[in-house]
N, C-alpha and C positions, 0 to 999 in steps of 0.2 A: 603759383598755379593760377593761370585765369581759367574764367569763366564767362560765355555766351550770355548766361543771364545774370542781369547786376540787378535785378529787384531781390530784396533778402527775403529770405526762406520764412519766417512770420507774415510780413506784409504780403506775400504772394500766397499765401496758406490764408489769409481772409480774405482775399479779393476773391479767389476760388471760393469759399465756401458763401461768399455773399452773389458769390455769381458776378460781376464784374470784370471778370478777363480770364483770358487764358494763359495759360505758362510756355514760351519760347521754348523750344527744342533745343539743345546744346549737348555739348561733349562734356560730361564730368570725369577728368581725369586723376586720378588721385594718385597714380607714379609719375613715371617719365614719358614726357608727348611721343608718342611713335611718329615714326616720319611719314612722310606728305606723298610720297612717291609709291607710282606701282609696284606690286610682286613681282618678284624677280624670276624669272621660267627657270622649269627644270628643277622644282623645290620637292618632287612626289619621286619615289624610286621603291623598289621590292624589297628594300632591307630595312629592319629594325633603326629609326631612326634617335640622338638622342634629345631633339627638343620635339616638342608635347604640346601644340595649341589646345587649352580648354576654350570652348565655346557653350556661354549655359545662356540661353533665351528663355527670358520671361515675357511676363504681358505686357511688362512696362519696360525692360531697357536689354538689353544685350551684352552680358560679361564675360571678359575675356580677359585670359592667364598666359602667358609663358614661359615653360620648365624647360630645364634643362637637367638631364640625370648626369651629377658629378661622379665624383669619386668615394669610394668607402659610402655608399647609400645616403651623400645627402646629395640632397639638388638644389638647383642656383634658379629663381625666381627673376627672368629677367625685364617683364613687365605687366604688367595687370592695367583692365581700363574697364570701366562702366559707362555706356553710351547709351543714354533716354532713345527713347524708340521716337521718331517727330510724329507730330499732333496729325490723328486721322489714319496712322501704318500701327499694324500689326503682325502676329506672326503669317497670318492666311492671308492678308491684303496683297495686292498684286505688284504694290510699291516696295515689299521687304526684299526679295529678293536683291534689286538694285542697293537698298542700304547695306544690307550685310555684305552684299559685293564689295560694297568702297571703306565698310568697316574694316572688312580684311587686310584690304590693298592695303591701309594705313596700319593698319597692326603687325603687318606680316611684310612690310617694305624691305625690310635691311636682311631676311632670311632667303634660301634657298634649301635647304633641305628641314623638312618638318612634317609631321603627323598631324592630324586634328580631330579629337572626339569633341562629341556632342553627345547631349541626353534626350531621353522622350520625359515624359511624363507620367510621372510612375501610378497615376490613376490609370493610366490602359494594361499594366502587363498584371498577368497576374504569378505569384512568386509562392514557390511550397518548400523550407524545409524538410528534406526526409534521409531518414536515417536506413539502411538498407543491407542486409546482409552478404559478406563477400562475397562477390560473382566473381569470375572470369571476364578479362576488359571486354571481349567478344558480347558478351548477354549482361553487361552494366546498361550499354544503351537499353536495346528493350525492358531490363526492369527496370529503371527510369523511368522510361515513358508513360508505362500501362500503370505505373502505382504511381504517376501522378495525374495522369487522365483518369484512374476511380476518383480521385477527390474534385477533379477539376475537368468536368468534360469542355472537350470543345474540338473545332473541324479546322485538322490539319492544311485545309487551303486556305484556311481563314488565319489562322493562326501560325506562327511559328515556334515551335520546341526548342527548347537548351538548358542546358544545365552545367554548372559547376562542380566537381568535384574541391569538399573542402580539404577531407581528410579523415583518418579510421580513428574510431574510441574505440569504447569498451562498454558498453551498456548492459547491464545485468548479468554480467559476467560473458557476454558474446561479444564477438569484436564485427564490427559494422563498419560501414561506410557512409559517410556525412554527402550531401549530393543538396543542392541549391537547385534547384528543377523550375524555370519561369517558362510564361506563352503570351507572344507580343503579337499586334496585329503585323500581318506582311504589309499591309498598305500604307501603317506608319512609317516602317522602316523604309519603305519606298521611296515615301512622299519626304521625308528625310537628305535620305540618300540622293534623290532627283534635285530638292532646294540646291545643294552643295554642287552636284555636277552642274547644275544650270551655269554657277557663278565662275565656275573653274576653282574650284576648291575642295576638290573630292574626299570622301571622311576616309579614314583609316579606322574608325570605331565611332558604335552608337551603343549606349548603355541607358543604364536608369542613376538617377545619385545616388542611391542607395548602393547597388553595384560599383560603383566609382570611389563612394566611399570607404570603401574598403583599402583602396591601395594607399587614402591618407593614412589609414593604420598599420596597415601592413607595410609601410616605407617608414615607422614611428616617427609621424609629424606628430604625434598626436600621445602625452602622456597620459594616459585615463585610471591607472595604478592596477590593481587586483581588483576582479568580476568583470564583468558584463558592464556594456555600456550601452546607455539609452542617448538617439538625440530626436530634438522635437524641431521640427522645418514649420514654422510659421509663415503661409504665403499668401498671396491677395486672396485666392478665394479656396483653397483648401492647406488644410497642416498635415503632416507627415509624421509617426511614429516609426522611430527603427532601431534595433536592438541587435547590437553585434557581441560575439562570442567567441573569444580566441580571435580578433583578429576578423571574423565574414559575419557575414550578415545572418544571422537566425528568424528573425522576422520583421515584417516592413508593413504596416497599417494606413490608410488614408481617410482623414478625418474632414468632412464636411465642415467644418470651422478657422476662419481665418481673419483676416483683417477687414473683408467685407461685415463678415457676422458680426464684429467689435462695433463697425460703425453703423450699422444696423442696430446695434442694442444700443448705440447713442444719439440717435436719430428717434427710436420708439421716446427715449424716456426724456428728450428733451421736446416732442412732443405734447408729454404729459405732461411734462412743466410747463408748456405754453394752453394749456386748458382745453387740450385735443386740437390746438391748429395745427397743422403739416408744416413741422420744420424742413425749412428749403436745405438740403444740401444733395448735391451731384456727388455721391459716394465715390464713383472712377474717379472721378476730375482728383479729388481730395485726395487718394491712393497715390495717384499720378503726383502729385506734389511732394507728398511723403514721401514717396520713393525717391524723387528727384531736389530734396532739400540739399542746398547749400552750407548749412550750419552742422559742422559736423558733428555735434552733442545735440544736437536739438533734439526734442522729444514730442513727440505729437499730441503726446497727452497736455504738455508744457503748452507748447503751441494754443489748442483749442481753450486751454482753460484762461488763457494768457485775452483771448478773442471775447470767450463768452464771460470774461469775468469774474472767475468762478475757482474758487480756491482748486487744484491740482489732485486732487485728493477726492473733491468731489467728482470729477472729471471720471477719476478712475472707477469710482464708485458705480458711476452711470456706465463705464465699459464692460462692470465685471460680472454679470449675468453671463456674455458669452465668454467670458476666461474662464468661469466656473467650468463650464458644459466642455472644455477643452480640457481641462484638471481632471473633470473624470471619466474623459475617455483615456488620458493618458492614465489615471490611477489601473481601469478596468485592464488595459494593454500588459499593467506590468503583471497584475495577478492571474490573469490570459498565462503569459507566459513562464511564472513559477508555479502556475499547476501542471501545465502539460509540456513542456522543455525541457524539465528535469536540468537545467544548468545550472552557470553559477549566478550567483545574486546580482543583479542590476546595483553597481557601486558609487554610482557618477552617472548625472545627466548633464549637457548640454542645449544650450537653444541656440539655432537662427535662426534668419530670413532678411527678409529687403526690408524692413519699415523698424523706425528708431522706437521701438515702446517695448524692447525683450528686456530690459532693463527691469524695470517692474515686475513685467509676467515671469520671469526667472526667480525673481524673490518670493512673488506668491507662490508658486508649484511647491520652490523649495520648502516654503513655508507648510502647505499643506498636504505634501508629501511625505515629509520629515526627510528629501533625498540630497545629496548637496548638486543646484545645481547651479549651473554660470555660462554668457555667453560662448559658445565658440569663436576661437581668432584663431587662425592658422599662422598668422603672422607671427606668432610668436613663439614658432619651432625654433628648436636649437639645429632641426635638419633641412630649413626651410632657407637657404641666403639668398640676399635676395639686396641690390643696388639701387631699385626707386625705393621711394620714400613709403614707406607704412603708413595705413590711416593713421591717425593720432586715438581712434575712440575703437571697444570694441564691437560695438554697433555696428561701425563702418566695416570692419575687418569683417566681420559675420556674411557681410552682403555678398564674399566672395569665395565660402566656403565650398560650393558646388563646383566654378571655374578650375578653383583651385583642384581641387578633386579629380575631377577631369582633366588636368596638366601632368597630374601624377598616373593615368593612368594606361593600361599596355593590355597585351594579350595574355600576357604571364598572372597579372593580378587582376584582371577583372573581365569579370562576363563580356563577350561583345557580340551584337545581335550583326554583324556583317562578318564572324568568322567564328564558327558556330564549333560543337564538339564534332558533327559531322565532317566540317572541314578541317579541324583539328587533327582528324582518324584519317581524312586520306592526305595531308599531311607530315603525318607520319610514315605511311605508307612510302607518299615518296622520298622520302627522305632514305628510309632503310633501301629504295631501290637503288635510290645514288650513291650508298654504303655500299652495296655490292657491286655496282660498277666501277667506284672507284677504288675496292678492291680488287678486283680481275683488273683493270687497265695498272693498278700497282705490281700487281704479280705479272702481266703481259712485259710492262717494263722493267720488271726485274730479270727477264729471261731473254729478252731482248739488250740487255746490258751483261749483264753474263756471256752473250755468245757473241757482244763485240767486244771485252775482253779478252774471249779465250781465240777470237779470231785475229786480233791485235797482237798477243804474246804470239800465234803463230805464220801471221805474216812479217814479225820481228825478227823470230828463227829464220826464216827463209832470208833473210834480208840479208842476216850474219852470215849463212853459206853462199848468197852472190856474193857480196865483199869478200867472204874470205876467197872463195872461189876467182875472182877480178884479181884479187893480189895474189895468189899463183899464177894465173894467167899473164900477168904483167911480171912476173919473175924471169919467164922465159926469154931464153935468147939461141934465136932471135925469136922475136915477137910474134906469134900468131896470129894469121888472119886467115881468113874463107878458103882461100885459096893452098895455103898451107896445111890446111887442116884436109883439104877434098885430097891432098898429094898425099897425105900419111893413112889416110883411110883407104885410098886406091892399094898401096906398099901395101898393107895390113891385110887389104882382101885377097892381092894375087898370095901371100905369103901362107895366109889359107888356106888356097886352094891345090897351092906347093906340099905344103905339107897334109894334106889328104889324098894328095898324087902317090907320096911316100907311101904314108899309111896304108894303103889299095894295093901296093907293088909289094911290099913286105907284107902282107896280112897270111898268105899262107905260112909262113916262117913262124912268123907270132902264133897261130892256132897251132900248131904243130907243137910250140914252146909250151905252151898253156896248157895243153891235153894230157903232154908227156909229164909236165911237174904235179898233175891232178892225180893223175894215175897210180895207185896202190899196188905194192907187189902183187896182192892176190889176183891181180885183174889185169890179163893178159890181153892186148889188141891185137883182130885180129887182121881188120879191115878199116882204112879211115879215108871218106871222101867229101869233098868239100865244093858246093855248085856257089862261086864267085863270078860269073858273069855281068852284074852290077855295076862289079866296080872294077872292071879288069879294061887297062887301055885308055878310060875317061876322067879319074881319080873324083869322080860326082858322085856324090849319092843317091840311090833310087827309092821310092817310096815301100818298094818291096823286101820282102827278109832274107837273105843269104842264110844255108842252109847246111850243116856238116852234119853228115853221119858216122856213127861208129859202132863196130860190129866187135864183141868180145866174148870173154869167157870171165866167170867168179871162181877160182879153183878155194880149195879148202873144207873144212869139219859143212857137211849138208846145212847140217840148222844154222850156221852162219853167214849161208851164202846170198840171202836176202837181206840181209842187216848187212852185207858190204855192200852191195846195189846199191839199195838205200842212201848207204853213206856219200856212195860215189857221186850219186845224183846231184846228192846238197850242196860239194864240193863244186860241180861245174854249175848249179847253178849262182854261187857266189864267187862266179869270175867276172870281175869286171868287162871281161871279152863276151861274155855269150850272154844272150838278155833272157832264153828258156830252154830248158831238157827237160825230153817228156820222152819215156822207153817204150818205144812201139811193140820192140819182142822182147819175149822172154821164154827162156825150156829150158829143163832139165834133161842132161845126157851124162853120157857114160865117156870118161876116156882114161885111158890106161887104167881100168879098175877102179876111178872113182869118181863119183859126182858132180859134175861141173854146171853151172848156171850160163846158158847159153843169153845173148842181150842185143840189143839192138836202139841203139837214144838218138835223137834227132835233136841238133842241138843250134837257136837262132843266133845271129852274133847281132850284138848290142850296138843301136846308133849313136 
């Protein structure tokens, strides 16, 4: 691994604090060099991507992670880098944007498709645990809202709402709902969001560590055993308390004491040891060196006492006023939270941050806590693989717990202030819209395939009766064509018309025949006449009904002589010859002494 600066991390740590020079900007890489060449287009798209840019900006330098989500829930660490911010740029200076631009290009060279979160600053959001009795998903947002704005007012155009749901317990025998409720300025999130589109590298997620940190536990990078876990973030000018539970975050504290207030408190009392002269020391300039030391064990304390000659021990002695004042805000934090949490016991604490002196402060807390506590290294997951090289110290490792965090993080595990529960609920929404349209276009094409099936099997059949139909027609001999066919249709029609010439010229015969085999002894004819002008001479048919009449008598017993009418009626009219008989007369007379049924039927012959 090279390095831009060859002056050693001791010698350049007293010329700073004697004031003599400043410290060269350089690239400290502590994996594998990413390459030299532009981003490659077309790396952003709408779909859940699986590598994961962390970007965590501090005061002094810019870190950056590369994840990849494996298989079976581990993920593969494919490069990490820590880049000193150069002398004079900051994050608000008008020259970052231009660096992080070309940071990118070179970290993000050899990718095309990827994600990238970023954090704020968890001194601006402000964050409420609450616990909340089962609602309805419709009325979770508003009780949300309003029982976290009584504890916390503040003006929704200033501010933006969200919240997490963590999950249901069971609190005093009621079952509730767990809900993470924060309020981040909108002009942060902006001023964020606008740095990243400026450069062409548009965020997919903006959180807090704290929020981020979650998904290193909830992806178990991170063994912490049984209870609750505390970690303590030591940073240039404020430290961090945060306390997770099952896995989220419970509560998250920001502590006005950091590694300025250290060298502040060693500055006052090397002061005093100078007999009240003002010891020179440029506090930034010194951070700035600390953070960007070369020596990967080096310790600052080691360092200054190494300078001022001064057994190591004393050194610490002269720092520990403000590590005191930091011990017991973290003491107050924990007893804060086993009064009113009602959780499980804080079991295991953790420290980082950017500057090499957690080593010691990790032993006093533990010491004056009675808690066990120990650097954080992420490095040294067993769900963490990862191909560059690991710092060798976990000082070093620590410096990357935020990045890291942030590589591991998505929409599934962690809060994100650009895709809020708002946008989560419509969402959802669309999604169940596109359930139902692509169920109707599933059933539209089930029915649509159904009726070319069943229209397939039936233009199949028809298929069968041309063919079979073609192979009769080609049986014939001889062989038919148009012309043979208009010749047997012509035969066929005059042969028709032959035979209804027949039919017309015999039809009186035939009715004659029909009437006489209808006819019952009892019913004597007396009269039968028949108007066939129709069809008499043209053998055609007219639209009009031919007409026979018949005139009789019913002889026999009186009360039977309507019940043989009757019958006779049925009889003619179930001749296939006449199509209706309807009896126009009817009377009762006398002859030779008995009762006769005088009748009169008119009867139509059938076309």
């Amino acid at each position: 691994m090279q390095h831009n600066n060859e002056i050693s991390s001791t010698d350049n740590l007293l010329t700073v604090i004697r004031g003599e020079g400043h410290n060269a900007a350089g690239l400290d890489v502590p994996g594998k060099a990413p390459a030299q060449t532009g981003r490659a287009a077309g790396g952003f798209g709408l779909n859940r991507k699986n590598v994961t840019i962390g970007v965590d900006i501090s005061a002094g330098a810019v870190k950056l992670a590369r994840l990849k989500r494996g298989a079976k829930g581990v993920f593969e660490l494919h490069d990490y880098c820590r880049i000193p911010l150069p002398p004079g740029v900051d994050a608000d200076s008008d020259a970052f944007p231009g660096f992080l631009r070309e940071t990118l290009n070179q970290f993000c060279a050899d990718q095309t498709s990827f994600e990238i979160w970023t954090a704020l600053s968890s001194t601006l959001i402000e964050t409420r645990y609450l616990k909340l009795p089962r609602v309805a998903r419709k009325q979770l947002d508003r009780a949300v809202f309003w029982t976290f704005k009584r504890d916390v007012p503040f003006d929704e155009k200033v501010m933006q709402f969200g919240y997490d749901v963590l999950g249901d317990l069971t609190d005093g025998g009621v079952r509730k709902c767990e809900v993470m409720a924060y309020a981040v300025p909108r002009n942060e999130i902006e001023k964020r969001k606008a740095l990243f589109d400026r450069i062409d590298f548009p965020l997919d997620g903006i959180t807090i560590a704290p929020f981020a940190f979650q998904g290193v536990l909830r992806a178990g990078c991170l063994d912490h055993g049984a209870g609750s876990l505390c970690t303590l973030y030591i940073g240039r000018e404020y430290s961090r308390i945060d306390i997770f539970e099952r896995d989220h975050l419970v509560l998250s504290r920001v502590i006005k004491a950091g590694a300025c207030s250290m060298l502040e408190a060693l500055k006052e009392e090397l002061t005093e040891l100078n007999r009240g002269q003002p010891f020179e020391m440029e506090i930034a300039t010194v951070l700035d060196n600390l953070m960007n030391t070369d020596e990967q064990n080096a310790d600052f304390v080691d360092q200054l006492a190494l300078w001022l000659t001064m057994p190591q021990e004393r050194v610490f002695e002269l720092v520990l006023p403000a590590v005191e004042r930091l011990v017991r805000q973290v003491e107050r934090t924990l007893e804060h939270y086993a009064l009113h949490y009602n959780g499980l016991p804080v079991a295991q604490m953790f420290t980082f941050g950017e500057f090499n002196s957690q080593q010691r402060i990790a032993a006093h807390i533990s010491e004056q806590l009675g808690l066990p506590c120990r650097i954080l290294n992420l490095f040294d997951s067993a769900r963490l693989r990862t191909d560059a090289v690991a710092p060798p110290a976990a000082v070093q490792g620590s410096q990357y717990v935020q990045s890291l965090a942030l590589g591991l993080s998505g929409d599934d595990v962690t809060p994100n202030f650009l895709f809020t529960q708002t946008d989560k609920a419509h969402l959802r929404r669309l999604k169940t819209v596109n359930r139902c349209i692509a169920f109707l276009f599933a059933v539209l094409v089930a029915v649509i395939a159904g009726a070319a099936v069943f229209q397939g099997k039936k233009i199949a059949t028809h298929r069968e009766s041309i063919a079979r139909l073609e192979h009769q027609l080609s049986q014939q001999k001889p062989p038919l064509d148009r012309t043979r066919v208009n010749q047997l249709a012509a035969d066929i029609s005059m042969q028709a018309r032959q035979a209804k010439w027949v039919a017309g010229k015999y039809l009186p015969m035939a009715i004659i025949s029909e009437i006489t085999a209808l006819t019952q002894p009892r019913i004597r004819l007396k009269n039968l006449a028949a108007d066939l002008s129709s069809r008499q001479g043209t053998g055609t048919e007219d639209k009009s009904w031919e007409n026979v009449t018949i005139e009789g008598v019913v002889t026999g017993e009186k009360m039977g002589l309507d019940v043989a009418l009757a019958s006779y009626l049925v009889n003619l009219k179930s001749s296939p010859l006449f199509g209706h008989a309807v009896v126009k007369q009817r009377h009762i007379s006398r002859s030779e002494g008995e009762a006769v049924l005088n009748f009169k039927i008119n009867l139509g012959l059938e076309r």
